[in-house]
C-alpha positions in Angstrom: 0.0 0.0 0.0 1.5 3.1 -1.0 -0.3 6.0 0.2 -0.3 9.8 -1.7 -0.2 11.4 1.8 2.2 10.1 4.2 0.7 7.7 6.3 0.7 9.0 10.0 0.6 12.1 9.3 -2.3 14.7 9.5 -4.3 15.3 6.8 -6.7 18.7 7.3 -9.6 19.8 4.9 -12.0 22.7 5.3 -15.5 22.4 6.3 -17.8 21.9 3.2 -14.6 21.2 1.0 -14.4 17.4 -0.7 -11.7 14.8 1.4 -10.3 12.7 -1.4 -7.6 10.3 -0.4 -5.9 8.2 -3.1 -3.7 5.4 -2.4 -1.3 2.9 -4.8 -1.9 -0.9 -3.9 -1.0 -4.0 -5.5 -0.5 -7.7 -4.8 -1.2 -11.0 -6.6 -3.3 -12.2 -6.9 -5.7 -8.7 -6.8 -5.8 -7.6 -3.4 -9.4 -7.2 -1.8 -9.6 -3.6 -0.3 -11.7 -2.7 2.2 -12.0 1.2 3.9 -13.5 1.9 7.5 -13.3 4.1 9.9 -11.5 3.6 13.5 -14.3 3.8 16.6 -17.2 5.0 14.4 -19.2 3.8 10.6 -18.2 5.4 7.5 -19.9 8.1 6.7 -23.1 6.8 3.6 -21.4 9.7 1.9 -18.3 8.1 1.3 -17.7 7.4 -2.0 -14.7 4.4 -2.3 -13.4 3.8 -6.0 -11.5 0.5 -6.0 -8.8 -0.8 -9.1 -6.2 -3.3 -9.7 -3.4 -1.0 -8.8 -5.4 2.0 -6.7 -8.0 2.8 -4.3 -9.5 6.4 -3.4 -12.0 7.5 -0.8 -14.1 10.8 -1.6 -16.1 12.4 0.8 -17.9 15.7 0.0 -19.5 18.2 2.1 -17.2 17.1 4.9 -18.2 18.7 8.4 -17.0 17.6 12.2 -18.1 14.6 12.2 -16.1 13.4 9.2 -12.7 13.8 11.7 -11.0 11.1 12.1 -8.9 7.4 11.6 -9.5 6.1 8.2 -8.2 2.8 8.2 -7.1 1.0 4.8 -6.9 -2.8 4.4 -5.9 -4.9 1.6 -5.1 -8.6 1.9 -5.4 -11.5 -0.4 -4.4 -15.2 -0.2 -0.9 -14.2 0.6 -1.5 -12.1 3.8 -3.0 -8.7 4.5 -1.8 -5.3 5.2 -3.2 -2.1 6.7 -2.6 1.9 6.7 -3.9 4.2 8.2 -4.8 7.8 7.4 -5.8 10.7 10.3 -8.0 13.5 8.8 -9.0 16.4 10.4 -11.7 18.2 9.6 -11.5 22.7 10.1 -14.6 23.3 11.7 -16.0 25.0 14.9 -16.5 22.6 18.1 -18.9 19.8 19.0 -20.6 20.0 22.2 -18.9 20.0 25.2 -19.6 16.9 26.9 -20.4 15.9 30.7 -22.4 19.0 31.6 -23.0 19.4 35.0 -24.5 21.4 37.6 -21.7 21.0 40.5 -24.0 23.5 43.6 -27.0 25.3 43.6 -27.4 28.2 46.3 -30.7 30.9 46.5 -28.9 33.0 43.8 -26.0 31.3 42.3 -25.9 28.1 40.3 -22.4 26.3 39.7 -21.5 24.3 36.7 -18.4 22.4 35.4 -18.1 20.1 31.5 -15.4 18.5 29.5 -14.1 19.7 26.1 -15.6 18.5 22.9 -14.8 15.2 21.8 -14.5 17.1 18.2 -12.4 20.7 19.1 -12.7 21.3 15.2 -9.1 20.8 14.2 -8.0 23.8 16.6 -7.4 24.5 20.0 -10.6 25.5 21.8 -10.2 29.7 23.0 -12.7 29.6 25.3 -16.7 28.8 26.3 -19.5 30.8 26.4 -22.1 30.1 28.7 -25.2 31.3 28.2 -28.5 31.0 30.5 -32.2 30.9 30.3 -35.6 31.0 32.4 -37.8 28.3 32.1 -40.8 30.9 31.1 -38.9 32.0 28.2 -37.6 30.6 24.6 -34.5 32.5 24.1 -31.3 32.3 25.7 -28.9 35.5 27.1 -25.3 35.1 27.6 -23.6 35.1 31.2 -19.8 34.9 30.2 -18.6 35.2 26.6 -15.0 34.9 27.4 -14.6 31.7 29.9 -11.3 30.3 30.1 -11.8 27.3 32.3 -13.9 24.6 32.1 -16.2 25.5 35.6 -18.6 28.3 36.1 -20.5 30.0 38.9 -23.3 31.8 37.4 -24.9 35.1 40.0 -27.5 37.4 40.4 -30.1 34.5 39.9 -33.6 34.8 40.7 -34.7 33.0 44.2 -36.8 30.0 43.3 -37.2 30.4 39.2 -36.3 27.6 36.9 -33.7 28.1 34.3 -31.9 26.0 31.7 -28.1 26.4 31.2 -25.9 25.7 28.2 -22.0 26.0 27.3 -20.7 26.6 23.5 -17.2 26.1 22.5 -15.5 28.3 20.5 -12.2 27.9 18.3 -10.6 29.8 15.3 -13.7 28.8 12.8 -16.2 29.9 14.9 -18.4 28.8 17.8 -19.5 24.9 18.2 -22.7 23.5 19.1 -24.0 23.9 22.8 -24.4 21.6 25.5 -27.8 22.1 27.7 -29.1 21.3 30.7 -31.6 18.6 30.3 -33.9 19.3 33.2 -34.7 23.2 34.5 -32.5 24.3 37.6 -34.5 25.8 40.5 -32.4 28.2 42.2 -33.0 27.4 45.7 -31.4 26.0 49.0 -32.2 24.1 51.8 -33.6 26.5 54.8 -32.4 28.0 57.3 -32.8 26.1 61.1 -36.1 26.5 62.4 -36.2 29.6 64.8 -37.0 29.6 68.7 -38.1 26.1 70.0 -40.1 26.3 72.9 -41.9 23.5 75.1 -45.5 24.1 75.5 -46.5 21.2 77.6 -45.1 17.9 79.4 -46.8 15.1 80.7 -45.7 11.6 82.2 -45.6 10.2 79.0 -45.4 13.1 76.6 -43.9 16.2 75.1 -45.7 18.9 73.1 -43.5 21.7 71.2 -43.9 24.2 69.1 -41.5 26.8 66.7 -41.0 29.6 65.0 -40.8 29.5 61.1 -37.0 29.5 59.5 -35.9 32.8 59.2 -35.6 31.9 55.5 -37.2 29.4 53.5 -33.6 28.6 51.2 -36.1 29.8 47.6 -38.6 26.3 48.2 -41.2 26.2 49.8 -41.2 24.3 53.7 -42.8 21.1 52.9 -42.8 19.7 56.4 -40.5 20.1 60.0 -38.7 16.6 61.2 -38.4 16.4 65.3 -35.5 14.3 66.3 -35.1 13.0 70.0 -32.0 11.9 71.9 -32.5 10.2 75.3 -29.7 11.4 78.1 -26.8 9.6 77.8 -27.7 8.0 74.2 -25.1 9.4 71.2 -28.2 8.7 68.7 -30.8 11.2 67.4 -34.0 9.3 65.8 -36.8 11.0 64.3 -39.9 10.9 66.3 -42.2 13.0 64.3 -43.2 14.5 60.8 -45.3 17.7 60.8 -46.5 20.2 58.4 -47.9 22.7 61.4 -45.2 24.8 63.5 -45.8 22.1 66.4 -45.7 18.5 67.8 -47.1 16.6 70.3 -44.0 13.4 71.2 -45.4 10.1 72.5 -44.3 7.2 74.0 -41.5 9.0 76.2 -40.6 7.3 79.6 -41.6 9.0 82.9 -38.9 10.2 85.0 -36.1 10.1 81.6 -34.6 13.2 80.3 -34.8 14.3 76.7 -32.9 16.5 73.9 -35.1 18.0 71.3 -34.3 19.3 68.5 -36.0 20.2 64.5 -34.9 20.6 61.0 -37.1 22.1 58.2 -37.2 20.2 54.7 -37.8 21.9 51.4 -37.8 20.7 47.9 -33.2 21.1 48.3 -33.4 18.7 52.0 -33.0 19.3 55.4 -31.9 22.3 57.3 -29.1 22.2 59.8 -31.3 21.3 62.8 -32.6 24.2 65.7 -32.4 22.3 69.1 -34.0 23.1 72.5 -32.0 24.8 74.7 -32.6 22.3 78.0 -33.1 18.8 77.8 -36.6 18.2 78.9 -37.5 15.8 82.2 -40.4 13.3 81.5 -42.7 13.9 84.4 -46.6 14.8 85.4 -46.6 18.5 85.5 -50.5 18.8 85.8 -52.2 21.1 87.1 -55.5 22.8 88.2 -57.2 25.6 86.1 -56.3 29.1 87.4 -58.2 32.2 86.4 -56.4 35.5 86.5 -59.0 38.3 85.4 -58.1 42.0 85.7 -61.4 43.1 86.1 -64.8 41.2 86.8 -66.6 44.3 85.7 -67.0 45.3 81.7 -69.3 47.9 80.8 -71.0 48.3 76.9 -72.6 50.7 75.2 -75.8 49.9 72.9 -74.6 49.3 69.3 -70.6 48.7 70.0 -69.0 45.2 70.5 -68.5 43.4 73.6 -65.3 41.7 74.2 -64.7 39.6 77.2 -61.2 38.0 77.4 -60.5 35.6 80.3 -56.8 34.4 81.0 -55.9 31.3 82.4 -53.7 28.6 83.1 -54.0 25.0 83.4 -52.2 21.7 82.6 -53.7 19.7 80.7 -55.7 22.7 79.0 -59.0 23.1 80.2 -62.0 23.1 78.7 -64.2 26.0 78.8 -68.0 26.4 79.1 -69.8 29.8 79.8 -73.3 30.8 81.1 -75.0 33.9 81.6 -77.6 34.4 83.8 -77.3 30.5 85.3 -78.2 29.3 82.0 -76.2 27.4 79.2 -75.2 30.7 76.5 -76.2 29.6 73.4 -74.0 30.9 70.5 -75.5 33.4 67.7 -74.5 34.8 64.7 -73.7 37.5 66.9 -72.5 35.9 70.0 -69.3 33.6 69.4 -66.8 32.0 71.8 -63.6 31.0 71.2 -61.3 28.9 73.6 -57.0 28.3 73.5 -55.3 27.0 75.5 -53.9 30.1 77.6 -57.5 32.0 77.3 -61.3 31.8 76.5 -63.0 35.1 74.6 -66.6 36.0 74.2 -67.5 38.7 71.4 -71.0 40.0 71.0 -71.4 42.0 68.2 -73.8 45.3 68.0 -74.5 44.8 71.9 -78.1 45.5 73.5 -79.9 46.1 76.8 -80.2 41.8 76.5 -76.4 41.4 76.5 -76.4 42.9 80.3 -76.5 40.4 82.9 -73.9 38.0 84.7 -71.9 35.7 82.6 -70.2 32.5 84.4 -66.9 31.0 82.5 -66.2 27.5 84.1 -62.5 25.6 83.5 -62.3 21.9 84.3 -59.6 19.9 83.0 -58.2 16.2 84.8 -57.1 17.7 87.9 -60.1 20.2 89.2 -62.3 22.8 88.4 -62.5 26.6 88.9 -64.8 29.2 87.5 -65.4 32.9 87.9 -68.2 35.5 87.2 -68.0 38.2 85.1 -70.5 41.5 85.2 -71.5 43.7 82.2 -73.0 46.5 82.8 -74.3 49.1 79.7 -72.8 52.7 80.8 -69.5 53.1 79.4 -67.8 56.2 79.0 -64.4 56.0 76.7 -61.5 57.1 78.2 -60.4 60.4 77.4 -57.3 62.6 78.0 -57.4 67.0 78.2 -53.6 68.2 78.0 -52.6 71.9 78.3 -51.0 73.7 75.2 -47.4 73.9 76.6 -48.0 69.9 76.4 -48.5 69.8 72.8 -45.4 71.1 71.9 -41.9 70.1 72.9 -41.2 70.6 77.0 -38.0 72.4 78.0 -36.1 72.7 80.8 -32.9 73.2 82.2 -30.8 70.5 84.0 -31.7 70.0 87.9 -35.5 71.8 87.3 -38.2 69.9 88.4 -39.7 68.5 84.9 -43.8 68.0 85.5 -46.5 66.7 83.2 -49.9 67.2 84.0 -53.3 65.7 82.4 -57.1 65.7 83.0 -58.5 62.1 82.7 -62.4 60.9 82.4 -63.9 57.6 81.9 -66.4 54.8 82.8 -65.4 52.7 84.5 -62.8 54.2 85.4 -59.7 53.8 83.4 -56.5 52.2 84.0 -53.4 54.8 84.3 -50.2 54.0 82.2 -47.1 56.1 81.9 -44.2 55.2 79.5 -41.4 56.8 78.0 -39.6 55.8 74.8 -42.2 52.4 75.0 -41.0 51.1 78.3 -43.5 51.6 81.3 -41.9 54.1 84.4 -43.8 53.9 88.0 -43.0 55.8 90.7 -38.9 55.3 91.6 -36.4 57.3 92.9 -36.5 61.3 91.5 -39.9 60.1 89.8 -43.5 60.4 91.1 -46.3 59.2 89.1 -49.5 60.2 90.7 -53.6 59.4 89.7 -57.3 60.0 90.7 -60.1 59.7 89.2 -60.2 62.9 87.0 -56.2 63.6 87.2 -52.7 62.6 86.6 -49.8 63.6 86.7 -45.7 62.7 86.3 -43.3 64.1 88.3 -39.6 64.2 88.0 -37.1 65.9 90.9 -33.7 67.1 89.5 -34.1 66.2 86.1 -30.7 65.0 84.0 -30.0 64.5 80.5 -31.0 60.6 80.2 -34.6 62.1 81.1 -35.1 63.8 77.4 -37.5 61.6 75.5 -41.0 60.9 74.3 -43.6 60.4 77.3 -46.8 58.4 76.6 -50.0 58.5 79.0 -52.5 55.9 78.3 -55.9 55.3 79.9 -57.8 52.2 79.6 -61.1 50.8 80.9 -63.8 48.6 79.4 -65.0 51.2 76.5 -61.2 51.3 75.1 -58.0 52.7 75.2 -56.5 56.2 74.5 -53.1 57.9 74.8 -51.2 60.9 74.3 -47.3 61.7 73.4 -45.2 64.6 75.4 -41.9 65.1 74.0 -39.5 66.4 76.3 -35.8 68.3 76.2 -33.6 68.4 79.3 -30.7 71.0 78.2 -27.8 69.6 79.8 -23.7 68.8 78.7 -23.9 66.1 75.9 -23.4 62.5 76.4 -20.3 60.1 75.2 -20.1 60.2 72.2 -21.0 57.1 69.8 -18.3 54.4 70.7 -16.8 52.7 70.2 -13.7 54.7 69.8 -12.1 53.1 66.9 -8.2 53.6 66.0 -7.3 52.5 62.5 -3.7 53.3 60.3 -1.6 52.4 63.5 1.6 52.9 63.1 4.8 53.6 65.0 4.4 57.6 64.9 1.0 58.0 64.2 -2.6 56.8 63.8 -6.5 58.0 63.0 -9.4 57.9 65.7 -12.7 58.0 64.8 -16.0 58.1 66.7 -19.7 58.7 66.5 -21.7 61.7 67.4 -23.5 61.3 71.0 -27.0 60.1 70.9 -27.8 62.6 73.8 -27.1 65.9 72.3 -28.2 68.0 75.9 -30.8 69.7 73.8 -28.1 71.5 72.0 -26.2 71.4 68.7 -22.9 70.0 69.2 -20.2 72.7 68.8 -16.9 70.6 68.6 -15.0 68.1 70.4 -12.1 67.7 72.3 -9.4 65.0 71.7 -6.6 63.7 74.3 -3.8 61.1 74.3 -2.4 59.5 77.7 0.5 57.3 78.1 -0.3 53.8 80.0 2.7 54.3 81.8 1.4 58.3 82.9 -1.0 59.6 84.8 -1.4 62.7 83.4 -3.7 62.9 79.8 -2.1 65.9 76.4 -4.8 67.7 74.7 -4.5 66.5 71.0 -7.2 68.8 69.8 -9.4 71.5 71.4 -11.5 72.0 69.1 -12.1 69.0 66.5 -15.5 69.7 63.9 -15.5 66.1 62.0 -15.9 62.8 63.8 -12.3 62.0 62.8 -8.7 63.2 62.9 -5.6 61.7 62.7 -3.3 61.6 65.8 0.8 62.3 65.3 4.0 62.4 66.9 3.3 58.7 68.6 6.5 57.6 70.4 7.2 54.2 68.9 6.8 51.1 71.2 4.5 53.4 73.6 1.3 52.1 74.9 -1.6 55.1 74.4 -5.1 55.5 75.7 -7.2 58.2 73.7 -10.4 60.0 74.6 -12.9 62.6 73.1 -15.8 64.2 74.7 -18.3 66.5 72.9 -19.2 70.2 73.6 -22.1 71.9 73.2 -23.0 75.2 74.3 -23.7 73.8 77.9 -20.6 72.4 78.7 -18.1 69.7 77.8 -19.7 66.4 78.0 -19.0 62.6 79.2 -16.1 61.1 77.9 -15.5 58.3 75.4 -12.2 56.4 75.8 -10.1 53.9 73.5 -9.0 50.8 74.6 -5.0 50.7 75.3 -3.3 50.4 71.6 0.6 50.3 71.3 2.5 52.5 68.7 4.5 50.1 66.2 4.5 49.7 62.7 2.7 46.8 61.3 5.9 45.5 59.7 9.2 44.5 60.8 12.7 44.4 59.2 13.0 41.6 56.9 15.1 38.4 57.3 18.6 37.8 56.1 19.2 37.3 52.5 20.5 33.7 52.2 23.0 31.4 49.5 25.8 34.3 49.7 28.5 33.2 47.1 31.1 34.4 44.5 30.5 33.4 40.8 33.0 35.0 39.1 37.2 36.6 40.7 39.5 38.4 39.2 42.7 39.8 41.5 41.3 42.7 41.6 37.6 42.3 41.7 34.5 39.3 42.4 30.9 39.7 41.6 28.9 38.3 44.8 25.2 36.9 43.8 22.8 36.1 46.8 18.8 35.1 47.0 16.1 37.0 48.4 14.9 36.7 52.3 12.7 34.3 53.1 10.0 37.2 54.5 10.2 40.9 53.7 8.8 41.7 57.2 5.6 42.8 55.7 7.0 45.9 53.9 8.9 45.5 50.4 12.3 45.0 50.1 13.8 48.8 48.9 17.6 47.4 48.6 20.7 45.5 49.8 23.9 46.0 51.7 27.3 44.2 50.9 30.0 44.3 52.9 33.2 42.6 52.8 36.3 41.6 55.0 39.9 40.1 54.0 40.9 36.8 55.6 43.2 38.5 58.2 41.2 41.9 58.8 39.0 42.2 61.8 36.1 44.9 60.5 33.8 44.6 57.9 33.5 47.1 55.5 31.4 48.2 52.8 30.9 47.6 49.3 28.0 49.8 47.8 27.8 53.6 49.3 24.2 52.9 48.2 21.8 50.4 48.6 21.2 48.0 45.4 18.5 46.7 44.0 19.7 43.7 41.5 20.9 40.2 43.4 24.1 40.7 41.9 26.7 43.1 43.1 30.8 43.8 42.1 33.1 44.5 44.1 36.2 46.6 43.1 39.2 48.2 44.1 40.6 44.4 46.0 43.9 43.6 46.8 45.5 41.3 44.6 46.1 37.6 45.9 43.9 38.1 49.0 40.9 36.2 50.2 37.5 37.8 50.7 34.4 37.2 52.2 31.5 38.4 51.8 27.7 39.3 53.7 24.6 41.1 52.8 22.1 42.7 54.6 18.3 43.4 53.4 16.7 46.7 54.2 13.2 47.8 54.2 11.1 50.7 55.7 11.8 49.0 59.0 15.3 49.0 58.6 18.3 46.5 58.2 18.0 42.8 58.5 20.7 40.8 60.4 23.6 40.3 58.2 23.9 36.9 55.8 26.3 34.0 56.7 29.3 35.0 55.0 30.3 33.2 52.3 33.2 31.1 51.9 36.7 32.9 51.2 37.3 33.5 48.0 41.1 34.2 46.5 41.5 36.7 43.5 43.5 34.3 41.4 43.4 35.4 37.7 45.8 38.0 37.0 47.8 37.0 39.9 48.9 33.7 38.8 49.5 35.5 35.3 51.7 38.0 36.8 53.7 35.1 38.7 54.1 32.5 35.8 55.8 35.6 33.5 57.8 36.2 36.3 59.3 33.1 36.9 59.8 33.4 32.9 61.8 35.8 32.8 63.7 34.5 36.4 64.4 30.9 33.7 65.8 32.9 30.9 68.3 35.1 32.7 69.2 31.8 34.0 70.8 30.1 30.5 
């Protein structure tokens, strides 16, 4: 077989070009020929011509697919023989193969494939990956330039579908994609469950309940898993399924302690699991029902809605039954009643002169019974609050002054007096009085301070509603600390920057500026940095280096300087350090008069970059060192002049950066300037051999 392209090499033809391969056989008898293709079929539109002396194989149209070993056998009685023919087809890419989605997070989806099995007779530049929503048809490109052969893909939608595909692309153009067969929700598995709290134990079991994950991971919760681990047990098994936010846990054994704890499950798995904070002792906590009612007395008014709440407690939960006027109440359309199991509520809608009367509730649950009368009674007057005008508007006095808020109250029943400030309830402590009668009320506060600006709520309620009213307050006093904490950032050995925040209690008064001091640990005394600083920052200098400083600032406003803010201690040094010494000192080329000395870099620069190195040298019998460069050099080469013929050297190097020096090298071995010395010598003794004859 003789082949008109040399066998094992490559033969390339263009994409839509004709592949003809002719090849000179013989043998006798005739050979029989026979064409195929190595690892795949030939192609149906392979054409094969076949003679006594020659064979040829025409392809036209080629594309990708035709790439590949074409394998030609003739044989005959005699024996056979085969060659083969590699053909490579100039095409763009096949698709890349083993597409895979390697994580999926709430927004990000990470994907990895293999090159092409066809890379179109070039070397594959890069991929383009390209996404697309399951709602739509067309597909928008992520990364048009991806070198490797991973992605992670961003900025994705929480919980929508999408598709993904990779192209590859070479110097012909850009292959055929590779897609996701299945859409890709972008989703993760939940966050734990939040608090866990035990609502009820029994001698045999638990009942618990939870707050929702904080978030759902992009799926939806399908269900909560509750997982149990008995004292002293290393196993956690699953005791209970539920779709609700709590479980009741049977079977447990009296007198046994138990760890609890629950995972949430979405469409991604399970959540990392939320467990109870104590472990819970199996034991009969029951107990009798227990009213506790405010008031026994409700009033109504004809045409408004009655609403009767009655806490209790109990264990099991009671059941509740009401009556009204010794009979069973019968529920209406307009009379309902509701029971949980901390409370049992009547409402009567668009109440009338029938609705008055005495209503019984009665609890019973395993261990007793209790029950309590309530009376309702159809003259109620709203509560309602009168304020002055100075009230309405913001109240000001001076530090020490007696602050004092009055207000003229009605109501029937009589209402309920509540004072708050900022949303917390205040009663009657220290420098603050809090008096009420029937038709006043009024808060009193003895040598007021700064901490006692603020907004001041009065609310009344009785049995017709509930109203309220908002004083706002200004005590004009010094400012507080400022806004810690006191933060020092850029430390160095000579200098640093402090920053702060402006105080939440201003005194009433716009802050003017602030004062900033330094203190030595080691001192008593504290150095005014700045007496009169505008900004909430400002940079601190002439730090002594290895000193240990405390810093404070305090604002001022126009009633004084206020409470201080202080630093914790912070020690003046640079946040580098010299670097370590260069290393594998040597001499690579002598003369007698000079040697160039070649070293390596430190192991560590010290944190700051090397900015040049030292060379010193010192002769066999001399006693100092002394130095080569007058300044510092930057190469890892240096040459040193100016020697003493026939004397041995040796050689050190020191680093330096903004720290300083490092500690010098190991010297180097002596070295002896030999060159033109032993010249020198052997033309002496020359001339010492001639004068001789």
């Amino acid at each position: 077989i003789q082949c008109s392209c040399c066998p094992r090499k490559i033969v390339s033809v263009r994409v839509c070009s004709t592949l003809h391969l002719f090849v000179t056989i013989r043998g006798r008898p005739e050979p029989e020929v026979k064409w195929s293709k190595e690892g795949d079929t030939l192609s149906e539109r392979a054409q094969i011509e076949v003679t006594s002396s020659y064979t040829v194989l025409l392809i036209e149209n080629v594309n990708r697919n035709d790439t590949g070993k074409y394998v030609l056998t003739a044989s005959n009685c005699c024996g056979s023989k085969s060659a083969f023919i590699n053909v490579k087809v100039l095409d763009s890419p096949s698709a890349p193969t083993n597409l895979e989605v390697k994580d999926v997070k709430k927004d990000s989806v990470s994907i990895s494939w293999e090159p092409p099995l066809i890379d179109g007779g070039a070397k594959i530049s890069h991929y383009i990956v390209e996404k697309r929503e399951e709602t739509r048809k067309a597909f928008t490109s992520v990364f048009s330039n991806c070198m490797r052969n991973s992605y992670k893909i961003d900025n994705l939608q929480e919980g929508c579908f999408y598709y993904f595909r990779v192209l590859a692309v070479n110097e012909f153009g850009t292959g055929l994609p590779a897609e996701t067969t299945e859409a890709i929700k972008v989703s993760e598995v939940p966050l734990p469950p939040g608090k866990i709290t035990l609502n009820d134990v029994t001698c045999s079991s638990a009942r618990l309940s939870w707050e929702k994950p904080a978030h759902d991971g992009g799926s939806k919760i399908t269900c909560y898993i509750v997982e149990m681990q008995a004292k002293g047990d290393d196993t956690w098994t699953k005791c209970s399924e539920s779709k609700a936010l709590d479980a009741i846990i049977d079977g447990l054994t009296k007198g046994k302690e138990y760890f609890f704890r629950v995972c949430a499950v979405n469409q991604k798995g399970k959540s990392e699991p939320k467990c109870l904070l104590a472990p819970v002792i199996v034991k009969d906590t029951s107990t009798e029902p227990m009213i506790s009612l405010l008031s026994n007395t409700f009033s109504v008014k004809a045409g408004n809605d009655l609403k009767i709440d009655v806490p209790f407690k109990g264990v099991p939960p009671p059941t509740a039954t009401w009556k009204k006027d010794c009979n069973a109440l019968k529920e209406t359309s307009r009379v309902n009643v509701s029971t949980s199991d901390t409370s049992s509520q009547i409402i009567i809608k668009d109440a009338t002169r029938i609705d008055v009367g005495v209503y019984e509730v009665t609890l019973n649950n395993s261990v007793g019974t209790t029950s309590a009368q309530i009376f309702v009674n159809h003259n109620v007057e709203p509560p309602k609050i009168i304020l002055e005008d100075k009230f309405r508007q913001v109240v000001v006095v001076k530090a020490g002054d007696l602050l004092r808020i009055e207000a003229v109250i009605s109501g029937h029943p009589n209402p309920t007096v509540f004072w708050l400030k900022n949303g917390r309830n205040i009663g009657t402590t220290g420098r603050v009085e809090i008096t009420a009668t029937k038709t006043h009320t009024s808060l009193l506060i003895r040598e007021s301070v700064r901490k006692d600006s603020g907004q001041y709520t009065l609310t009344l309620q009785n049995t017709g509603g509930t109203t309220s009213k908002a004083i706002t307050c200004k005590v004009l006093d010094r400012p507080g600390p400022p806004a810690g904490p006191l933060e020092v950032s850029g430390l160095s050995a000579e200098k640093c920057t402090l920053s702060w925040g402006t105080p939440h209690e201003t005194g009433g008064a716009e802050i003017m500026y602030y004062i900033v001091e330094k203190c030595e640990t080691s001192r008593v005394a504290w150095t005014l940095v700045y007496g009169d600083m505008m900004s909430t920052t400002c940079k601190i200098t002439k730090l002594l280096k290895g000193n240990e400083y405390l810093f404070r600032v305090r604002a001022v406003n126009k009633y004084g300087e206020g409470e201080t803010l202080e630093s914790d201690p912070v020690k003046a040094m640079d946040p580098f350090t010299i670097p370590s010494a260069p290393t594998d000192v040597e001499v690579t080329s002598a003369t007698n008069e000079a040697m160039t000395i070649c070293w390596k870099t430190p192991a560590s620069d010290g944190g700051s970059r090397i900015s040049g190195y030292i060379v010193e040298k010192r002769e066999k019998q001399g006693i100092r060192w002394v130095r080569v460069n007058k300044k510092p050099v930057y190469d890892l080469r240096v040459k040193a002049s100016g020697l003493h013929p026939g004397s041995e050297y040796e050689f050190r190097v020191f680093a330096e950066n903004a720290a300083g020096l490092s500690e010098p090298s190991l010297p180097c071995p002596l070295t002896l300037g030999v060159l033109l010395f032993f010249q020198k010598k052997m033309l002496c003794n020359l001339k010492d051999y001639e004068s001789q004859e």
